[in-house]
C-alpha positions as CSV (number, residue, x, y, z in Angstrom):
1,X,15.9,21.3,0.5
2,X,15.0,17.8,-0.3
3,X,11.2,16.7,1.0
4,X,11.0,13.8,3.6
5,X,9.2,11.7,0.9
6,X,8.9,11.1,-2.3
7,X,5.6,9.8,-2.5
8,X,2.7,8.3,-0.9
9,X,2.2,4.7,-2.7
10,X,-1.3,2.3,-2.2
11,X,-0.5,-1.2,-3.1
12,X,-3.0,-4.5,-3.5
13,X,-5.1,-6.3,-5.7
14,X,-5.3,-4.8,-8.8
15,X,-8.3,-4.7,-11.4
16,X,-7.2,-7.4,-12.9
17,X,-7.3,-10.2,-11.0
18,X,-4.3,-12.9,-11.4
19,X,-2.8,-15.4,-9.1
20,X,1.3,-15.7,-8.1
21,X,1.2,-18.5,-10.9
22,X,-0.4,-15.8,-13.7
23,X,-4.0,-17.5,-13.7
24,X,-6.3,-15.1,-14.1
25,X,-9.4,-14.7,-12.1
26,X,-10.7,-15.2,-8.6
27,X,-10.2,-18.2,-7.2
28,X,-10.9,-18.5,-3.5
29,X,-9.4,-17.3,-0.4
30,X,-6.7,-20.1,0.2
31,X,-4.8,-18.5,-3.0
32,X,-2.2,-16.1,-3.1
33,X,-2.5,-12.9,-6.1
34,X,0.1,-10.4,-7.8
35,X,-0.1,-7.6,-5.8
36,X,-0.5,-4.0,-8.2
37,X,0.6,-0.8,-7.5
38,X,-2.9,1.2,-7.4
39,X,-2.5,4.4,-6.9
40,X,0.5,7.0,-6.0
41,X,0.6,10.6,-4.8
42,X,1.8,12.9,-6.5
43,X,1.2,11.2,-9.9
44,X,4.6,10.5,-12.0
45,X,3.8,13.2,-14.7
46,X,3.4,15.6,-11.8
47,X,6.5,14.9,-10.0
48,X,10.2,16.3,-9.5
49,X,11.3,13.0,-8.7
50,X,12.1,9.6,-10.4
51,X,8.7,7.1,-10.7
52,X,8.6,4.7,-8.1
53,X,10.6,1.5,-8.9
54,X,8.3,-1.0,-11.0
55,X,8.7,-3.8,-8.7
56,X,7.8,-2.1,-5.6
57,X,4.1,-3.5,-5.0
58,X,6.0,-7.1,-4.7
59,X,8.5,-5.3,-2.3
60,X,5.9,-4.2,-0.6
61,X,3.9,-7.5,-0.5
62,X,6.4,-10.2,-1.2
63,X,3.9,-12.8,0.0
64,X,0.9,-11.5,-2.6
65,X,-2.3,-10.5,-1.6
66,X,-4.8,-12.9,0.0
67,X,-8.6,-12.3,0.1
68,X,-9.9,-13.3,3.7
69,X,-14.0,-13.1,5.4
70,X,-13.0,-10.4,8.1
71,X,-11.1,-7.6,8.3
72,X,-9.0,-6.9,11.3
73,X,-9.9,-9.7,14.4
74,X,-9.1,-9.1,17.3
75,X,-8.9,-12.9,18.4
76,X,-6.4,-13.2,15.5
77,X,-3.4,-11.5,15.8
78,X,-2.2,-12.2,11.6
79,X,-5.1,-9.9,10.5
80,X,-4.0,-6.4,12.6
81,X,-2.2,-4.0,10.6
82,X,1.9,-4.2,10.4
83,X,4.5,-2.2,10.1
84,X,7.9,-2.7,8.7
85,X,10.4,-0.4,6.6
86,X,11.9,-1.6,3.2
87,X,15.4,-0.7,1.7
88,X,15.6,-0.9,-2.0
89,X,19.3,-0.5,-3.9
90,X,18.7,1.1,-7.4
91,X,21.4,0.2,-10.0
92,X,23.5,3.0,-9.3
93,X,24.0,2.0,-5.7
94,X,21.6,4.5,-4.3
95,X,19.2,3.6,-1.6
96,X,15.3,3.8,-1.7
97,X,13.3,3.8,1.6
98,X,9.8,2.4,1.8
99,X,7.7,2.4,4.8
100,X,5.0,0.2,4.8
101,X,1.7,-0.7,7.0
102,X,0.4,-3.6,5.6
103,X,-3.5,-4.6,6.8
104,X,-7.0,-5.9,5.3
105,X,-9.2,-3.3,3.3
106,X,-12.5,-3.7,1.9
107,X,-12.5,-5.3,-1.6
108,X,-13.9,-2.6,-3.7
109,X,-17.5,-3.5,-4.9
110,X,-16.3,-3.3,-8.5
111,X,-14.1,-6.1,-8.4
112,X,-16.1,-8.4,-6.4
113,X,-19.0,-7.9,-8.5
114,X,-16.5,-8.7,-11.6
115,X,-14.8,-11.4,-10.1
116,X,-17.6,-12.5,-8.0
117,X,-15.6,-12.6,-5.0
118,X,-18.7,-12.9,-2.0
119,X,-19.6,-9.7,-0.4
120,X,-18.3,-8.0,2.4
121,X,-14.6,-9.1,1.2
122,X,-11.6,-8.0,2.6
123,X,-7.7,-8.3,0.8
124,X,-4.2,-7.6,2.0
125,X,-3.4,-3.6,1.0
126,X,-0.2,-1.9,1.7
127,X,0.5,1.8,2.2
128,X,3.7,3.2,1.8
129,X,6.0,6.6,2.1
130,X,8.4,6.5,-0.6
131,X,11.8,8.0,0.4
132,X,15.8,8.8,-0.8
133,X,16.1,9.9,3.0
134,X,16.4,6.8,5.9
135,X,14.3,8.8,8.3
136,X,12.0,5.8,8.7
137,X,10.9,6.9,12.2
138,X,9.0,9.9,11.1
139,X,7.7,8.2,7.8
140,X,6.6,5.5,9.8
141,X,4.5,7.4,12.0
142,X,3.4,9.7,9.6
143,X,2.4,7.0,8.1
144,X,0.1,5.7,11.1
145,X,-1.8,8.9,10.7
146,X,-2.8,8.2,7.6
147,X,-3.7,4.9,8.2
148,X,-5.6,5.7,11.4
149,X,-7.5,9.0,9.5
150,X,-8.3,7.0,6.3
151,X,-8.6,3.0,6.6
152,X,-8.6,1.6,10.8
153,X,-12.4,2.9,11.5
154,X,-14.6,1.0,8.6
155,X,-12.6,0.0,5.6
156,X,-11.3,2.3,3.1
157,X,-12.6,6.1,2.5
158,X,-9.8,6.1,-0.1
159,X,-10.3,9.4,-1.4
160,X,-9.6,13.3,-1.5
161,X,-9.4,12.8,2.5
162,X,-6.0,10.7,2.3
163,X,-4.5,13.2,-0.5
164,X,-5.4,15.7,2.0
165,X,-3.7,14.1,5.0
166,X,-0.8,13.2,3.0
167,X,-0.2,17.0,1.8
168,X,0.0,18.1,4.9
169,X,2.9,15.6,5.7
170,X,4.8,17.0,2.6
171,X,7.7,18.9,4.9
172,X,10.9,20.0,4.0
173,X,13.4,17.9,5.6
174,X,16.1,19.4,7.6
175,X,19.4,17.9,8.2
């Protein structure tokens, strides 16, 4: 039986750093950056299934990836976390499903000390479930879990805690 996903995808500002235009390097938060695909679970060379389409971290963030001073504001409704679902047609004709919450994370130390982006950063990341199945219900709030368990308390604790969470999600699907 086919799973529900195909994989879990993290999408945002790479390590390096380059604007929509292909400047590279930090330069200030009224700019717009290439987004990067950053991490995906399971890897490619562990996978039954086809690698996640190359373009997908501008599907997923067609806008870029902005830096901003605060995370999620609760006097400003642009910086809570959203939700939206993604059809992507391969080629061949067949359908890819992505659902996506998109919200501000933390900028990871390491690049703000390289870039010098000021402390206490946030930029646009986007998690996604990557699926051939359009059960975007269930990936959506499967995917809410995993945001609320991993990034909506402090920032991200990207690590062996979302792998965890998003193992547990891998379910056969049943027709």
């Amino acid at each position: 039986m086919p799973q529900i996903f195909e994989y879990f995808v993290v999408c945002g500002i790479g390590p390096e750093i380059r604007t929509l235009d292909g400047s590279r390097g930090y330069h200030g938060t009224d700019t717009m950056y290439l987004p990067a695909l950053l991490d995906q679970y399971p890897h490619s060379n562990n996978s039954l299934y086809p690698p996640p389409p190359p373009q997908l971290s501008t599907c997923v963030l067609p806008a870029g990836v902005q830096f901003h001073s605060s995370g999620c504001d609760s006097n400003d409704l642009t910086s809570f976390p959203r939700s939206y679902p993604i059809v992507l047609t391969e080629g061949d004709g067949s359908k890819i499903y992505v659902s996506c919450i998109a919200f501000r994370d933390r900028v990871c130390e390491d690049i703000a000390e390289a870039y010098r982006i000021p402390a206490e950063s946030f930029a646009d990341k986007c998690i996604c479930l990557v699926s051939r199945s359009p059960s975007f219900r269930i990936l959506r709030e499967a995917l809410e879990e995993i945001y609320i368990l991993c990034f909506a308390t402090s920032g991200s604790r990207y690590n062996g805690l979302m792998i965890t969470a998003v193992d547990s999600l891998s379910f056969d699907y049943f027709d």
